[in-house]
C-alpha positions in Angstrom: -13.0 -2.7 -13.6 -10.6 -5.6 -13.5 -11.1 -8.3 -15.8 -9.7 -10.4 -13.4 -11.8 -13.2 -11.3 -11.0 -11.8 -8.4 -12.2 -8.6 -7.1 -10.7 -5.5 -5.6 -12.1 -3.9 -2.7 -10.6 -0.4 -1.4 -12.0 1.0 1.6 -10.9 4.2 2.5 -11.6 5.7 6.1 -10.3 5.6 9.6 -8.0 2.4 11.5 -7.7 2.7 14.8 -7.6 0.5 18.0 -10.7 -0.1 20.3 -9.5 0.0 23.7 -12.7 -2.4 25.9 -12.2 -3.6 29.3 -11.0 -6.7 27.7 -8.1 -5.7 26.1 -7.2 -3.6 22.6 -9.0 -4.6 19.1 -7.5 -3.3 16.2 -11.0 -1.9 14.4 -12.3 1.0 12.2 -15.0 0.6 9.9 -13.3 0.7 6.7 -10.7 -1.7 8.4 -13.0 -4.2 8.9 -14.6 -4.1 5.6 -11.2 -5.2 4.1 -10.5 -7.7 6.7 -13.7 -9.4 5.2 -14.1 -8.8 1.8 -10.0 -10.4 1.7 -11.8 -13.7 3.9 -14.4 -13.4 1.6 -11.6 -13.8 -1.8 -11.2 -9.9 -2.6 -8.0 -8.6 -2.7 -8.8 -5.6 -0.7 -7.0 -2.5 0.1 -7.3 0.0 3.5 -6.7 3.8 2.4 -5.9 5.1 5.9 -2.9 6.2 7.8 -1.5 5.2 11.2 1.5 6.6 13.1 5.5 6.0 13.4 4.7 4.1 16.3 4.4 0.4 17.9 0.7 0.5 17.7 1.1 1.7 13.8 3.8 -1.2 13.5 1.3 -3.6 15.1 -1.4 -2.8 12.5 1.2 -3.1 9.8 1.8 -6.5 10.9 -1.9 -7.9 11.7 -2.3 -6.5 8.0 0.4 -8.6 6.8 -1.1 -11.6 8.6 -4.9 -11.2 7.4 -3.6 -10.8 3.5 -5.1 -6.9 3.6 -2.9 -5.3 1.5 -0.7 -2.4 2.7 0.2 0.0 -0.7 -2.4 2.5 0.7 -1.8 2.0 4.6 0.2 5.2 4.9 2.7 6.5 7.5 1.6 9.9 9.3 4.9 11.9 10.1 3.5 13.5 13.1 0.3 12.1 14.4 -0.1 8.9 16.1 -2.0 6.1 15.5 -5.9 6.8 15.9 -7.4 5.0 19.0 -10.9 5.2 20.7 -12.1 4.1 24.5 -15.4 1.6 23.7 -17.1 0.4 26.5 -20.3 -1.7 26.3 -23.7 -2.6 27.8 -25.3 -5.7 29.1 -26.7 -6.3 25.9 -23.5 -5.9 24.4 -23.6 -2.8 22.2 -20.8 -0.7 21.9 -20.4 2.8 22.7 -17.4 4.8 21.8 -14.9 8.2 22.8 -12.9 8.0 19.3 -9.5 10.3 19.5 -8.6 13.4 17.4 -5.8 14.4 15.7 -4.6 11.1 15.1 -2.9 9.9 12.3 -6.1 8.7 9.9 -7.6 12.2 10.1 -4.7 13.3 7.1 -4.9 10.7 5.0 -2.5 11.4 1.9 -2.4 9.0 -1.1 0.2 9.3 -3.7 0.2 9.5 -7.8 2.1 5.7 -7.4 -1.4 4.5 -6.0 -3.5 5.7 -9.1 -3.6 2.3 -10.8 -4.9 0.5 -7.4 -7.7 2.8 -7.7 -8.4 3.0 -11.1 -8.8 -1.1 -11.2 -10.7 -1.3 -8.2 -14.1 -3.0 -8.2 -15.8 -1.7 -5.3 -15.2 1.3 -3.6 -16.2 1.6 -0.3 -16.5 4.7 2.4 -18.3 6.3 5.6 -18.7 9.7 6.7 -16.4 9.3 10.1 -13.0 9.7 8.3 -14.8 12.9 6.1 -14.4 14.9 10.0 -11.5 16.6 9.0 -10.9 18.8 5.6 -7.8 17.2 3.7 -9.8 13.8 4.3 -13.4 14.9 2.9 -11.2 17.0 -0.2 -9.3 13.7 -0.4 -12.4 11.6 -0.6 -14.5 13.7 -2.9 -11.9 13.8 -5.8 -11.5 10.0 -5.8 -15.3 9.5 -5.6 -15.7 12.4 -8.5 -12.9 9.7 -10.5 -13.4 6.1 -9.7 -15.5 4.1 -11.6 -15.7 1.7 -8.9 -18.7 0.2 -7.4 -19.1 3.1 -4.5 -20.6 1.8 -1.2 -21.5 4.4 1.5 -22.1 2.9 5.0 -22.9 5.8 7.3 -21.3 6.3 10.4 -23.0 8.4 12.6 -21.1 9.2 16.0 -20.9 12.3 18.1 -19.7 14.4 18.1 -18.9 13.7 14.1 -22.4 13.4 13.0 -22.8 16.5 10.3 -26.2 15.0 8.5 -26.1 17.5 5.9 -22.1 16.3 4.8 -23.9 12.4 5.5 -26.5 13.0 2.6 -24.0 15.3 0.7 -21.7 12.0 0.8 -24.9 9.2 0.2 -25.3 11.5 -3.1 -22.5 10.5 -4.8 -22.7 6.8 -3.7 -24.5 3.6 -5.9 -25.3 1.5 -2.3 -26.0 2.9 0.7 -26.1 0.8 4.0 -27.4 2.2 7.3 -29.2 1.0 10.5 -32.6 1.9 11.6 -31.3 4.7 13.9 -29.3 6.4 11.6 -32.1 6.1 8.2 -34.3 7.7 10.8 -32.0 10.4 11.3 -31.1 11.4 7.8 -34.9 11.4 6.9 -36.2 12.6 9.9 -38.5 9.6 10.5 -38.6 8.6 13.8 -42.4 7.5 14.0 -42.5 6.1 10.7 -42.3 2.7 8.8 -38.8 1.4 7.7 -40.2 1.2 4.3 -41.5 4.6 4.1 -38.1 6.3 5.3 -36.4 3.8 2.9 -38.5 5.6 0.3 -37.7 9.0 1.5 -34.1 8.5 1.8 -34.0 7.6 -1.9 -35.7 10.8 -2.9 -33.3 12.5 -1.1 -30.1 10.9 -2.4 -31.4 9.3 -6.0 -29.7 5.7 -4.6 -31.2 3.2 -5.9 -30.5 0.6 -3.8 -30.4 0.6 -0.3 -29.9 -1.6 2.7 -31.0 -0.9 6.3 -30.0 -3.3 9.2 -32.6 -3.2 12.1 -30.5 -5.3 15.2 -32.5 -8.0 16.5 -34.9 -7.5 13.5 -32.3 -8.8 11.0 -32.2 -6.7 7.9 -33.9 -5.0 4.7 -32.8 -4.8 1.2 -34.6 -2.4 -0.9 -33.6 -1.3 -4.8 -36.4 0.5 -7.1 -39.3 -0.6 -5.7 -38.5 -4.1 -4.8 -37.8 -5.2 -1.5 -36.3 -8.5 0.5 -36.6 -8.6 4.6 -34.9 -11.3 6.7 -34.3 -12.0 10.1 -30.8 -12.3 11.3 -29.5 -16.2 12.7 -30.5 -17.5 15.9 -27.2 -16.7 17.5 -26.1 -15.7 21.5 -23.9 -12.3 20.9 -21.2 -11.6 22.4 -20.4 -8.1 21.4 -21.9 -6.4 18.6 -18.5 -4.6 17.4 -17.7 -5.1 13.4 -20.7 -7.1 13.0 -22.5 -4.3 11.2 -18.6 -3.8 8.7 -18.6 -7.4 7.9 -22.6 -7.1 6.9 -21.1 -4.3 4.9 -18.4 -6.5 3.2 -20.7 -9.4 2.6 -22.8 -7.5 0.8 -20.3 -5.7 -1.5 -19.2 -9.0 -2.9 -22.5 -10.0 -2.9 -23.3 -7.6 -5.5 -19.7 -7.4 -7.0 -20.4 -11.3 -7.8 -23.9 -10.7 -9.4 -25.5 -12.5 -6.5 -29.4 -12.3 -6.1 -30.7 -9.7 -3.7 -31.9 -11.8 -1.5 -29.0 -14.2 -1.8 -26.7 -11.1 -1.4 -28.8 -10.1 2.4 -28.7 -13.9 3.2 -25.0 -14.0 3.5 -24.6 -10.7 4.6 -26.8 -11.7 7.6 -24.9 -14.7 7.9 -21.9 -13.4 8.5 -22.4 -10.2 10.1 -24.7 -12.5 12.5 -21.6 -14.8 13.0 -19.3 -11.7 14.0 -21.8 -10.8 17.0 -21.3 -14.3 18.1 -17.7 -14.0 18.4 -15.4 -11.2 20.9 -14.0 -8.7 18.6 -14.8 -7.7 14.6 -12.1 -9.7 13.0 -12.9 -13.2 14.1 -11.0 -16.0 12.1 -13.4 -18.4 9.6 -13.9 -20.2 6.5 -16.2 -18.8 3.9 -17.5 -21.9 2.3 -17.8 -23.7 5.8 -19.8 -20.3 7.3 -22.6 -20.3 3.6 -23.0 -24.0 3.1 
C-alpha cells in the first residue's frame, strides 16, 4: 500500500473504441474505471495494450489529456487496436459485436512495471479481457501477488461469457460488483430475491462484500450480513454506456478512502447516475461540484 494520500488505482483489461451511430467513443471497462477513479483524485493506471496505429495513437493521446497514466498502456507489435460495433435501443441500453484478435487480447507487462503494481491500492479487473490464455495466465499471477485492494466487476458478453472462469475469477477477488442479470446468472437465480442470490453468490465465492446494480432500481450494497439499498437520481438518460464503470470507480475509492457503506453506494450512484445523463462514458466534471 502507498503511504501516500493519494491512491493508486490499476485496472487491467480491455481499451477499445465503441463505434455507435453517433460517432467513435474510446471505452472498455477497465478504461473507464481509470478515467474516473483519476477525476475522482487517484492516480490510476490502464494495463492494456492497443495497436501501432492512429486509433492506438489517439488513445495514447486522450490518455495524456485525462491524466490516466500510460507506463502500462502497451504497444501490440502485430494486432490492432481492439474496437466493437455498439448500437442501442430506445431506452438507451447498449448492445455490443466486440472484435477479436485485437491488440488488448495479449496484454504483456514488463519486470520495469513491478513497482506500479506492488504500490497499488486498488486493483481492479473483469472477466472480458480473461477470453484469451496469455491474458487470464497474465491476470492470475498478478492477482496470486498483489496485495492490492482487488475489485472484480463481471462482464458478461457473448460470446465471452464462461460462468465457471467468472466465479473462478470472483474467488480470488475482496469486492465483487455485478448487475441483477449477471448475479442471476452466476447463481442460477432467475425467480429469486436479490438478497437471496446475494447470499448465494457469497457462498459460492467467500466475498464478503458485494454490490449489485439493479438499472432503474438504483443499487445494493451487501457485506456480511449487512445491507444498504438506494435508488439511483432522478435523472433523463441518454445512454447507458460507462455508467455502470464509473459506479465501479466510485466505489473503489469509496472504500479505498474508508468511506461508510452507504456513503460509499451514495456516490457511486451519484456519479454512475450522472454518466447515464450524459452521451458517452467519459463525460467531463468536477468531483466536489457532482457530491456537494
Amino acid at each position: 500500500m502507498t503511504e501516500s494520500n493519494t491512491k493508486k488505482v490499476v485496472a487491467f483489461g480491455e481499451v477499445l473504441w465503441d463505434c455507435l451511430p453517433s460517432g467513435l467513443f474510446l471505452g472498455g471497462a477497465p478504461l473507464n474505471v481509470a478515467y474516473h477513479a483519476s477525476r475522482l483524485g487517484a492516480t490510476s493506471y490502464l494495463a492494456s495494450a492497443v495497436g501501432k496505429d492512429f486509433l492506438g495513437d489517439e488513445v495514447v493521446r486522450r490518455f495524456e489529456a485525462s491524466g490516466v497514466q500510460t507506463d502500462l498502456l502497451k504497444r501490440h507489435p502485430r494486432w490492432p487496436t481492439g474496437a466493437s460495433v455498439a448500437s442501442l435501443d430506445k431506452s438507451g441500453d447498449a448492445t455490443y459485436e466486440i472484435l477479436e484478435k485485437v491488440a488488448w487480447d495479449e496484454i504483456a507487462l514488463e519486470e520495469e512495471d513491478s513497482p506500479i503494481l506492488a504500490s497499488a491500492d486498488a486493483f481492479v479487473f473483469g472477466s472480458l479481457a480473461a477470453r484469451t490464455e496469455s491474458n487470464r495466465s497474465l491476470l492470475l499471477g498478478l492477482l496470486e501477488r498483489t496485495e492490492a485492494l482487488k475489485v472484480c466487476d463481471v462482464n458478461l458478453r457473448a460470446p465471452h461469457d464462461d460462468l465457471d472462469l467468472a466465479l473462478s475469477l470472483l474467488k480470488r477477488s475482496d469486492v465483487i460488483k455485478v448487475n441483477d442479470e449477471e448475479l442471476r446468472r452466476l447463481v442460477g437465480g432467475d425467480e429469486g430475491e436479490v438478497l437471496d442470490c446475494i447470499k448465494a453468490l457469497n457462498q459460492k465465492t467467500g466475498v464478503d462484500l458485494i454490490c449489485v446494480t439493479l438499472g432503474s432500481k438504483g443499487a445494493m450494497l451487501w457485506r456480511r450480513g449487512r445491507f444498504f439499498s438506494l435508488p439511483p437520481d432522478d435523472i433523463s438518460v441518454a445512454d447507458t454506456i460507462g455508467a455502470g464503470d464509473a459506479f465501479t470507480a466510485a466505489l473503489t475509492m469509496g472504500l479505498l478512502e474508508k468511506r461508510g457503506l452507504e456513503e460509499c453506494l451514495v456516490r457511486a450512484l451519484k456519479l454512475s447516475s450522472f454518466v447515464a445523463s450524459k452521451r458517452g462514458a467519459q463525460p467531463l466534471y468536477k468531483p466536489r461540484k457532482l457530491f456537494s
